[in-house]
PDB file of N, CA, C and O in Angstrom:
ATOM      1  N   UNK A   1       0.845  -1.170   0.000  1.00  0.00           N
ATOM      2  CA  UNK A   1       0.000   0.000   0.000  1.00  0.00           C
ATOM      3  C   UNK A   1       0.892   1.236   0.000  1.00  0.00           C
ATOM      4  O   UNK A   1       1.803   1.485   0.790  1.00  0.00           O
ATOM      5  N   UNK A   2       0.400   2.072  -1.185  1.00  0.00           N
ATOM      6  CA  UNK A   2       1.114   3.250  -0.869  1.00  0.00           C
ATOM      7  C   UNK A   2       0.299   4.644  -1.093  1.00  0.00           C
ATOM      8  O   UNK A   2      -0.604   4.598  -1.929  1.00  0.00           O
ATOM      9  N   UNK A   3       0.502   5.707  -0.517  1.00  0.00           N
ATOM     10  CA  UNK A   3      -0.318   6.521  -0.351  1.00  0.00           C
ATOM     11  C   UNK A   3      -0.138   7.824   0.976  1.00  0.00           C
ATOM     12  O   UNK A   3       0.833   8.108   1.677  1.00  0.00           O
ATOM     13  N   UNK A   4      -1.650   8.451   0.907  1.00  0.00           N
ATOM     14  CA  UNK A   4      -1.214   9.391   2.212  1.00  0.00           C
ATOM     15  C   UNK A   4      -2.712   9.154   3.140  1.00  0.00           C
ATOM     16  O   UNK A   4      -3.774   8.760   2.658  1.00  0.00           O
ATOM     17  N   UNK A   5      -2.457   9.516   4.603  1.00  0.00           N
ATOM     18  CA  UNK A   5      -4.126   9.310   4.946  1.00  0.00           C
ATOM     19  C   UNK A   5      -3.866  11.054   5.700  1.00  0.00           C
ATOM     20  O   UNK A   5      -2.736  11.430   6.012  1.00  0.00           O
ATOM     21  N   UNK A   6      -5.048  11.888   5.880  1.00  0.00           N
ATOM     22  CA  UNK A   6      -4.784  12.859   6.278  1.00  0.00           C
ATOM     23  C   UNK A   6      -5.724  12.925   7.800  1.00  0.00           C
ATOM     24  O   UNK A   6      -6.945  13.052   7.893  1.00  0.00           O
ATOM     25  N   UNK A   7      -4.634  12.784   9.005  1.00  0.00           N
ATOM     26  CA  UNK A   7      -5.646  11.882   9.705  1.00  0.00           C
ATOM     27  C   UNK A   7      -5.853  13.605  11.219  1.00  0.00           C
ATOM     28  O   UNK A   7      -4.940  14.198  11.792  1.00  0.00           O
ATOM     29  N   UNK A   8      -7.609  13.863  11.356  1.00  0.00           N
ATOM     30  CA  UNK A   8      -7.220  14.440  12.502  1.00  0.00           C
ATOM     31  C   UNK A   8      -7.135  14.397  13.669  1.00  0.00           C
ATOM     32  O   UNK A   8      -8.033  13.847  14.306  1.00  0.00           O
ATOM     33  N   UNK A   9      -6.080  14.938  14.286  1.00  0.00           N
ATOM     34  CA  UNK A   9      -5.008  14.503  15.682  1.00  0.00           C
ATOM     35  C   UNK A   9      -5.469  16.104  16.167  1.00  0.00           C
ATOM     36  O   UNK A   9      -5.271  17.260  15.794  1.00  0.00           O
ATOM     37  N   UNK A  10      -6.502  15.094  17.662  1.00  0.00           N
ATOM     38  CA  UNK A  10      -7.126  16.367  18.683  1.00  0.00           C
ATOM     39  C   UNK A  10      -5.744  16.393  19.585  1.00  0.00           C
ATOM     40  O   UNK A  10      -4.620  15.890  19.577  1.00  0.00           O
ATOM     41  N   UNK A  11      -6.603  17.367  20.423  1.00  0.00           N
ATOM     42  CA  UNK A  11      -5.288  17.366  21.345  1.00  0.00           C
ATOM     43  C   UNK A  11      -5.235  16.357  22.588  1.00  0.00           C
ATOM     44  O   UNK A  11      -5.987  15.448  22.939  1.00  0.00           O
ATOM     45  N   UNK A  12      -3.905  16.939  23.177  1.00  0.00           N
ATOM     46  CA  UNK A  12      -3.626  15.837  24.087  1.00  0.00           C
ATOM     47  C   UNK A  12      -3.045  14.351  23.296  1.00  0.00           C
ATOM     48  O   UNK A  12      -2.599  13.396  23.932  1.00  0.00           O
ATOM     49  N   UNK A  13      -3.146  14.392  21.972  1.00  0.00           N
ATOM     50  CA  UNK A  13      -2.959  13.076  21.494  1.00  0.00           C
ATOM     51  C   UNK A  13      -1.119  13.221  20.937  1.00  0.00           C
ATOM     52  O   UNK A  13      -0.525  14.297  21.011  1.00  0.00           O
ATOM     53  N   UNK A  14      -0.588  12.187  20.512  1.00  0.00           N
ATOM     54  CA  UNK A  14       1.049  12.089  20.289  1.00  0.00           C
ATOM     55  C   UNK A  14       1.054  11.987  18.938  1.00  0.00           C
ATOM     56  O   UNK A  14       0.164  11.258  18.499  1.00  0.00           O
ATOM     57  N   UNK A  15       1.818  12.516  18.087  1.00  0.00           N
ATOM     58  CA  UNK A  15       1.839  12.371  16.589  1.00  0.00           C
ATOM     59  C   UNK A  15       2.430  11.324  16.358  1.00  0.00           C
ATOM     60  O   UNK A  15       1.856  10.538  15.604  1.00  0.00           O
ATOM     61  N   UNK A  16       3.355  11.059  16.741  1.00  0.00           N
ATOM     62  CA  UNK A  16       4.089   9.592  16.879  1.00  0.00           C
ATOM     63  C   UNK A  16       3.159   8.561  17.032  1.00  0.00           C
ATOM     64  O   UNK A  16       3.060   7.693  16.165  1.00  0.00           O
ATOM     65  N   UNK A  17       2.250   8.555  18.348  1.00  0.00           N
ATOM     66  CA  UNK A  17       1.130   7.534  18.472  1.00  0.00           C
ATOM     67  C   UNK A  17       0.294   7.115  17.334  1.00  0.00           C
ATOM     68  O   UNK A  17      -0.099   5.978  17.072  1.00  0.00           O
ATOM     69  N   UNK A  18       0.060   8.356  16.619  1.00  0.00           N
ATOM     70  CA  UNK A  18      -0.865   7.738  15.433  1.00  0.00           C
ATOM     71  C   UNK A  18       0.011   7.472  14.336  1.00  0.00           C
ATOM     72  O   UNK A  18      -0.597   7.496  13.266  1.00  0.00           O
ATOM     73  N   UNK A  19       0.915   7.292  14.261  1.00  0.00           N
ATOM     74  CA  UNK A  19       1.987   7.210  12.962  1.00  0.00           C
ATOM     75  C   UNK A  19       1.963   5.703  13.264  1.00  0.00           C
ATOM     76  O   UNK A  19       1.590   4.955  12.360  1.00  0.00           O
ATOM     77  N   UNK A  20       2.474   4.976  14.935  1.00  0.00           N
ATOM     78  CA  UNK A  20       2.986   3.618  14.876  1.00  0.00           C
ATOM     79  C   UNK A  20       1.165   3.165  14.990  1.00  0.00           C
ATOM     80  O   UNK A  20       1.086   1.938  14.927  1.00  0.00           O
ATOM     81  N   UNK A  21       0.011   3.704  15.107  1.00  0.00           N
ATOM     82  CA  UNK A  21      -1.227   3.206  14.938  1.00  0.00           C
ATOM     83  C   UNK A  21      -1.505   2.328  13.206  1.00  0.00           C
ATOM     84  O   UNK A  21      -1.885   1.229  12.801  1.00  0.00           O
ATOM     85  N   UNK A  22      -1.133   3.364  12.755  1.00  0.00           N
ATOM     86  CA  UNK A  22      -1.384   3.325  10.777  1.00  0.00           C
ATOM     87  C   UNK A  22      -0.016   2.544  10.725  1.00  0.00           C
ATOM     88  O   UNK A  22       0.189   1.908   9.691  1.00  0.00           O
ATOM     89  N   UNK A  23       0.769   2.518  11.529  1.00  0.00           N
ATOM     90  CA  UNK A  23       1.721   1.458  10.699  1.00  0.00           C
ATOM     91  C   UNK A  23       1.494  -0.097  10.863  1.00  0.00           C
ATOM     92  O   UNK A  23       1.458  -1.020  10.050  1.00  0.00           O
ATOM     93  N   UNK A  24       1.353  -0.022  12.250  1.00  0.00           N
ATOM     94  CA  UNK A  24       0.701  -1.197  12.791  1.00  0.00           C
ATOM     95  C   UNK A  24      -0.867  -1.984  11.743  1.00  0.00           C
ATOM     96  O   UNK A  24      -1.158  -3.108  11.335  1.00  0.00           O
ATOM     97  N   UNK A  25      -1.295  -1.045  11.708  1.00  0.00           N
ATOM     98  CA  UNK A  25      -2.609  -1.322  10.655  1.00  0.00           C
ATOM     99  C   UNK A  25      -2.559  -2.000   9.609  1.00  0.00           C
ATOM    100  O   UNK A  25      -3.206  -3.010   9.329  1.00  0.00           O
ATOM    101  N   UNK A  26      -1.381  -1.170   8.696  1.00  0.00           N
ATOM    102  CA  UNK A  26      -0.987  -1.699   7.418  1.00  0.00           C
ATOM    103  C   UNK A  26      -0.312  -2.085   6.970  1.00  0.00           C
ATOM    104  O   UNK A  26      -0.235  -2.314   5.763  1.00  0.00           O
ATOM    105  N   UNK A  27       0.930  -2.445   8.354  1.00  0.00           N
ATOM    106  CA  UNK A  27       1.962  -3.110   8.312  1.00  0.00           C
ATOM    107  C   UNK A  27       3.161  -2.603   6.834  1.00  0.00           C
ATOM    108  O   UNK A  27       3.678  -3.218   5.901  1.00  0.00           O
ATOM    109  N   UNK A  28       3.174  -1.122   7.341  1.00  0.00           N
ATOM    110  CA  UNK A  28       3.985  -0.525   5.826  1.00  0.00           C
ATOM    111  C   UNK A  28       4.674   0.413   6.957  1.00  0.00           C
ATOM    112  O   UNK A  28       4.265   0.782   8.057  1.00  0.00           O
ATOM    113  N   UNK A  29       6.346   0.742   5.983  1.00  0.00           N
ATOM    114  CA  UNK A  29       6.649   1.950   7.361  1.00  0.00           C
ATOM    115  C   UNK A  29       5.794   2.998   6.696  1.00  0.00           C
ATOM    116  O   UNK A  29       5.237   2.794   5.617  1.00  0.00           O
ATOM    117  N   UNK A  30       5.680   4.491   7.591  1.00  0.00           N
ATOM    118  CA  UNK A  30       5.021   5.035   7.766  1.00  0.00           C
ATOM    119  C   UNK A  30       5.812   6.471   8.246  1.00  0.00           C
ATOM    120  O   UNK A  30       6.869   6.464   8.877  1.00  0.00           O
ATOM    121  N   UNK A  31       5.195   7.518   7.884  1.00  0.00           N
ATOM    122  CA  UNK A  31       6.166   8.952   8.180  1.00  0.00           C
ATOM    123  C   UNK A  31       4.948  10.009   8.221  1.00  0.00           C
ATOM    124  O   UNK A  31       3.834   9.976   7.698  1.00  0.00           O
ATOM    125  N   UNK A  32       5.382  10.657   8.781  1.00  0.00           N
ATOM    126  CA  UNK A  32       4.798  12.250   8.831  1.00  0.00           C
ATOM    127  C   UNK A  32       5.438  13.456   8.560  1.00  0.00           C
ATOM    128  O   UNK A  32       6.528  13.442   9.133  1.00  0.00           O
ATOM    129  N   UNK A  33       5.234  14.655   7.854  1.00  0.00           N
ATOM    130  CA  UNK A  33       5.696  15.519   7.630  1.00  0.00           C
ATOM    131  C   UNK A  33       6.123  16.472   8.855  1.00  0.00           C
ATOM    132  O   UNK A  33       7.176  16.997   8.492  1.00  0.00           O
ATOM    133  N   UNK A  34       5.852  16.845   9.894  1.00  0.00           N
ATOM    134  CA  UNK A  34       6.620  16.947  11.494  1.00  0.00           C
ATOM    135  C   UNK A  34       5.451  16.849  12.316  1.00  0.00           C
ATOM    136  O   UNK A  34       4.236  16.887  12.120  1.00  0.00           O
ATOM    137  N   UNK A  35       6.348  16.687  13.476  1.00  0.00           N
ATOM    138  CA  UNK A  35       5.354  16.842  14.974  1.00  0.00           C
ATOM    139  C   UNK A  35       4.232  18.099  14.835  1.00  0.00           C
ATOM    140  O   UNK A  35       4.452  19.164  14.257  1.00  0.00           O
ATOM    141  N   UNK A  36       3.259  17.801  15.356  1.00  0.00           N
ATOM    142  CA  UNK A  36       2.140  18.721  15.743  1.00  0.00           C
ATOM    143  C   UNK A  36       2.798  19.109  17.023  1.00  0.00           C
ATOM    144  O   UNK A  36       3.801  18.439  17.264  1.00  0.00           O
ATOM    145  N   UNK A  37       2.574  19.777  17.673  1.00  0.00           N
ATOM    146  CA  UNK A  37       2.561  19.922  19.448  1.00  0.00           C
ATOM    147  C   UNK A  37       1.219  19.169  19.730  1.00  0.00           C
ATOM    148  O   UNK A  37       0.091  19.125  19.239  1.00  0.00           O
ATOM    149  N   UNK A  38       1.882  18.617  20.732  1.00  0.00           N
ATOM    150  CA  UNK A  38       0.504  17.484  21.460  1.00  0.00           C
ATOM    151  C   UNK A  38      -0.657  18.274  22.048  1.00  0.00           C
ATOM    152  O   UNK A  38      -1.565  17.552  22.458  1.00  0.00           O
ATOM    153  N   UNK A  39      -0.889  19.879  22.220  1.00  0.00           N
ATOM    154  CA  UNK A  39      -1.894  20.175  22.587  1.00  0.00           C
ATOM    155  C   UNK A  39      -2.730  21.231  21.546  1.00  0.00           C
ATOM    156  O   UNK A  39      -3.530  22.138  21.774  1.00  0.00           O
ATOM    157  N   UNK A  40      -2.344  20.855  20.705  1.00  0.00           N
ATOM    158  CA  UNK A  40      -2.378  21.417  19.094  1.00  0.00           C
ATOM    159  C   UNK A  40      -3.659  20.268  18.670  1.00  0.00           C
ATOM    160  O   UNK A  40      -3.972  19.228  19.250  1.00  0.00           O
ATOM    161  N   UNK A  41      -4.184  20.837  17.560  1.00  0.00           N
ATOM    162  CA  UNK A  41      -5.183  19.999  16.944  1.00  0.00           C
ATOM    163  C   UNK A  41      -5.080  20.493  15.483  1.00  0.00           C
ATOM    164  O   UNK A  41      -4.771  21.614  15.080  1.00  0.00           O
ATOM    165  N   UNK A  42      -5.420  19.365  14.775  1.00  0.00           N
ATOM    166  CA  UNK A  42      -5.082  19.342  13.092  1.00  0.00           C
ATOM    167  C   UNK A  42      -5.074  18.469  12.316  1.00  0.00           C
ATOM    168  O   UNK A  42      -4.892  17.388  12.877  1.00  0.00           O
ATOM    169  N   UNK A  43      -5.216  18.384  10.996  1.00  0.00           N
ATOM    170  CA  UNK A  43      -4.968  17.802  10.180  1.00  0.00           C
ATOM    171  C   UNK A  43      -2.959  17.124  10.116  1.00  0.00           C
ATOM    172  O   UNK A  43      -2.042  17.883   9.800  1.00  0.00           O
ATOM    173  N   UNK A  44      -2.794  15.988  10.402  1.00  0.00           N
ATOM    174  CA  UNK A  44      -1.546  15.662  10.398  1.00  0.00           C
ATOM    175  C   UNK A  44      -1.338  14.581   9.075  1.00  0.00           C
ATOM    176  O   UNK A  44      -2.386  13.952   8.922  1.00  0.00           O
ATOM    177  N   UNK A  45      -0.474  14.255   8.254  1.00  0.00           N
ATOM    178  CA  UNK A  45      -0.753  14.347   6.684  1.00  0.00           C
ATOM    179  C   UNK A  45       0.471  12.960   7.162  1.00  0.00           C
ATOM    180  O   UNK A  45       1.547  13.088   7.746  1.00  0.00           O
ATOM    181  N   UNK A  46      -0.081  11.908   6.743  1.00  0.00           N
ATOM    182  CA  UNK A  46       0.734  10.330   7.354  1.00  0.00           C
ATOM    183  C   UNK A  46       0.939   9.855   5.398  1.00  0.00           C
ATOM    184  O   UNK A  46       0.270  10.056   4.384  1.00  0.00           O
ATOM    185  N   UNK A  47       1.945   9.319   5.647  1.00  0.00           N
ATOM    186  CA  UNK A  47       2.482   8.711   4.598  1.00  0.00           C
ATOM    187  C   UNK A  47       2.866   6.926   4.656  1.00  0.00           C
ATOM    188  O   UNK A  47       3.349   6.135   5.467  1.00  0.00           O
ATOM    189  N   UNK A  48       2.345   6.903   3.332  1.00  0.00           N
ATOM    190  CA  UNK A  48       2.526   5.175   3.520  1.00  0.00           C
ATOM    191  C   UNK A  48       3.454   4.407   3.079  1.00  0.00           C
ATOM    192  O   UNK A  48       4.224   4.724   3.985  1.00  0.00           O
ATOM    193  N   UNK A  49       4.063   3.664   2.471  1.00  0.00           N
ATOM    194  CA  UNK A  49       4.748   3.142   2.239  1.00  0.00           C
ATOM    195  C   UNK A  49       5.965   3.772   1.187  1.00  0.00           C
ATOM    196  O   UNK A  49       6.924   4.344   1.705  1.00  0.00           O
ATOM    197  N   UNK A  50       5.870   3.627  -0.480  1.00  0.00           N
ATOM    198  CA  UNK A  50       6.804   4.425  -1.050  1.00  0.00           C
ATOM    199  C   UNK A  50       6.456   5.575  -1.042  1.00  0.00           C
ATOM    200  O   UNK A  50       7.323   6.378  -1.384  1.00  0.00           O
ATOM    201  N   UNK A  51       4.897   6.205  -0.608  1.00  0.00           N
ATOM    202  CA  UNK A  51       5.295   7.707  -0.426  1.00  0.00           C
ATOM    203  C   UNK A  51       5.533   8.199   0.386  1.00  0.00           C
ATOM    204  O   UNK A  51       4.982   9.296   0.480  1.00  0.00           O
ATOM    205  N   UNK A  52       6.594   7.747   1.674  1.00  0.00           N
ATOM    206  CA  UNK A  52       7.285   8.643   2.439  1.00  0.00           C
ATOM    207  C   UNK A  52       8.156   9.410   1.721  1.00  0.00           C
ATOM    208  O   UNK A  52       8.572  10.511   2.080  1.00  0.00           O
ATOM    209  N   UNK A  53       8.423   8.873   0.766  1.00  0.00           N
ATOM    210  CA  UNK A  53       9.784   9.412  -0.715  1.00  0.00           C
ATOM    211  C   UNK A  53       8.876  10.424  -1.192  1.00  0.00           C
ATOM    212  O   UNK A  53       8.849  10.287  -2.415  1.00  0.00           O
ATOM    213  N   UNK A  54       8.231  11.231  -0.900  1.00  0.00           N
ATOM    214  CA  UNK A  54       8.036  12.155  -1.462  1.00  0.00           C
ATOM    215  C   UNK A  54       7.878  13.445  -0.467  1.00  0.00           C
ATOM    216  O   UNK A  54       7.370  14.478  -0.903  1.00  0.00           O
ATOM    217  N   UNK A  55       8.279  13.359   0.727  1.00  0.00           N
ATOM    218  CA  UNK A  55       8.741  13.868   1.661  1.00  0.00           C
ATOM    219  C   UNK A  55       9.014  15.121   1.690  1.00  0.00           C
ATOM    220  O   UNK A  55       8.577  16.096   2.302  1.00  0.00           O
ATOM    221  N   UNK A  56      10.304  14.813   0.450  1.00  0.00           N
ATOM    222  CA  UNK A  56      11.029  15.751  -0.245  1.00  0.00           C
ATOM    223  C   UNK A  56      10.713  17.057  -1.079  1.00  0.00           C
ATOM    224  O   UNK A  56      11.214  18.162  -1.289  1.00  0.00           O
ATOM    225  N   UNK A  57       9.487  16.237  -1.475  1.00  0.00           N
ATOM    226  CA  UNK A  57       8.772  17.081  -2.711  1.00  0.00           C
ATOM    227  C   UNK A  57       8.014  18.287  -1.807  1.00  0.00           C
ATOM    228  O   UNK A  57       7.870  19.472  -2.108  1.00  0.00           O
ATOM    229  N   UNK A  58       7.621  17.640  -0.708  1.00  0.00           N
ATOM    230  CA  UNK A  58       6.332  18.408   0.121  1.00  0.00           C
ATOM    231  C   UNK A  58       7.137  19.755   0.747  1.00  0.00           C
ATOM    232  O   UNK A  58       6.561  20.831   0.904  1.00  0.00           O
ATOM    233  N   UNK A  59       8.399  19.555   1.043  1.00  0.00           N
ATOM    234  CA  UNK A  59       9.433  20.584   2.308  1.00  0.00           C
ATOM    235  C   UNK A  59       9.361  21.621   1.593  1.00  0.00           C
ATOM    236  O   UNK A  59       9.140  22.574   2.340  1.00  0.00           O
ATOM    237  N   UNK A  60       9.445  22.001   0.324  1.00  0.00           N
ATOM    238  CA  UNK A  60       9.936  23.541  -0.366  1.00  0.00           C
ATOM    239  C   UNK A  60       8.314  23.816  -0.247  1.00  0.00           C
ATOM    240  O   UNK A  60       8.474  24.883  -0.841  1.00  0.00           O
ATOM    241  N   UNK A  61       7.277  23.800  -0.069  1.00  0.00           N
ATOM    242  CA  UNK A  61       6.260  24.187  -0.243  1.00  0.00           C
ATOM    243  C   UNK A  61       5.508  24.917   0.879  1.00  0.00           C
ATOM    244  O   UNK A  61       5.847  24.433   1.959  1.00  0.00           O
ATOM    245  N   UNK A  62       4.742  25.762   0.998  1.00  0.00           N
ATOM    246  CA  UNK A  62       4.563  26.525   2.191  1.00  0.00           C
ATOM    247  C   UNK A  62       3.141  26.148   2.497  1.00  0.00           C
ATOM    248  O   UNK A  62       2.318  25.556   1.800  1.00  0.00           O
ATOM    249  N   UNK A  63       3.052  26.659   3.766  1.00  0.00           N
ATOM    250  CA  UNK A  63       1.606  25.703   4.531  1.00  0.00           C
ATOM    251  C   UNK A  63       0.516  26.536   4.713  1.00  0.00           C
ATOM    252  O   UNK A  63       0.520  27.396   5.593  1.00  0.00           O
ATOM    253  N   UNK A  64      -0.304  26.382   4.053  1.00  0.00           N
ATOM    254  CA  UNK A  64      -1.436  27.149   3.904  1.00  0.00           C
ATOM    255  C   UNK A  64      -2.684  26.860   5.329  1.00  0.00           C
ATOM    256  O   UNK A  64      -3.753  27.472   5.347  1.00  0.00           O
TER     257      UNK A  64
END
Protein backbone atom coordinates (compact mmCIF):
# COMPACT_ATOMS: atom_id res chain seq x y z
CA UNK A 1 0.00 0.00 0.00
CA UNK A 2 1.11 3.25 -0.87
CA UNK A 3 -0.32 6.52 -0.35
CA UNK A 4 -1.21 9.39 2.21
CA UNK A 5 -4.13 9.31 4.95
CA UNK A 6 -4.78 12.86 6.28
CA UNK A 7 -5.65 11.88 9.71
CA UNK A 8 -7.22 14.44 12.50
CA UNK A 9 -5.01 14.50 15.68
CA UNK A 10 -7.13 16.37 18.68
CA UNK A 11 -5.29 17.37 21.34
CA UNK A 12 -3.63 15.84 24.09
CA UNK A 13 -2.96 13.08 21.49
CA UNK A 14 1.05 12.09 20.29
CA UNK A 15 1.84 12.37 16.59
CA UNK A 16 4.09 9.59 16.88
CA UNK A 17 1.13 7.53 18.47
CA UNK A 18 -0.87 7.74 15.43
CA UNK A 19 1.99 7.21 12.96
CA UNK A 20 2.99 3.62 14.88
CA UNK A 21 -1.23 3.21 14.94
CA UNK A 22 -1.38 3.32 10.78
CA UNK A 23 1.72 1.46 10.70
CA UNK A 24 0.70 -1.20 12.79
CA UNK A 25 -2.61 -1.32 10.65
CA UNK A 26 -0.99 -1.70 7.42
CA UNK A 27 1.96 -3.11 8.31
CA UNK A 28 3.98 -0.52 5.83
CA UNK A 29 6.65 1.95 7.36
CA UNK A 30 5.02 5.04 7.77
CA UNK A 31 6.17 8.95 8.18
CA UNK A 32 4.80 12.25 8.83
CA UNK A 33 5.70 15.52 7.63
CA UNK A 34 6.62 16.95 11.49
CA UNK A 35 5.35 16.84 14.97
CA UNK A 36 2.14 18.72 15.74
CA UNK A 37 2.56 19.92 19.45
CA UNK A 38 0.50 17.48 21.46
CA UNK A 39 -1.89 20.18 22.59
CA UNK A 40 -2.38 21.42 19.09
CA UNK A 41 -5.18 20.00 16.94
CA UNK A 42 -5.08 19.34 13.09
CA UNK A 43 -4.97 17.80 10.18
CA UNK A 44 -1.55 15.66 10.40
CA UNK A 45 -0.75 14.35 6.68
CA UNK A 46 0.73 10.33 7.35
CA UNK A 47 2.48 8.71 4.60
CA UNK A 48 2.53 5.18 3.52
CA UNK A 49 4.75 3.14 2.24
CA UNK A 50 6.80 4.42 -1.05
CA UNK A 51 5.29 7.71 -0.43
CA UNK A 52 7.29 8.64 2.44
CA UNK A 53 9.78 9.41 -0.71
CA UNK A 54 8.04 12.15 -1.46
CA UNK A 55 8.74 13.87 1.66
CA UNK A 56 11.03 15.75 -0.24
CA UNK A 57 8.77 17.08 -2.71
CA UNK A 58 6.33 18.41 0.12
CA UNK A 59 9.43 20.58 2.31
CA UNK A 60 9.94 23.54 -0.37
CA UNK A 61 6.26 24.19 -0.24
CA UNK A 62 4.56 26.53 2.19
CA UNK A 63 1.61 25.70 4.53
CA UNK A 64 -1.44 27.15 3.90
Amino acid sequence: MNGFFNVYKSSNTNSTFIVNKIKHLVGQPCGHMGTLDPMASGVLPVAVGKSTRLFDYFADKKKT
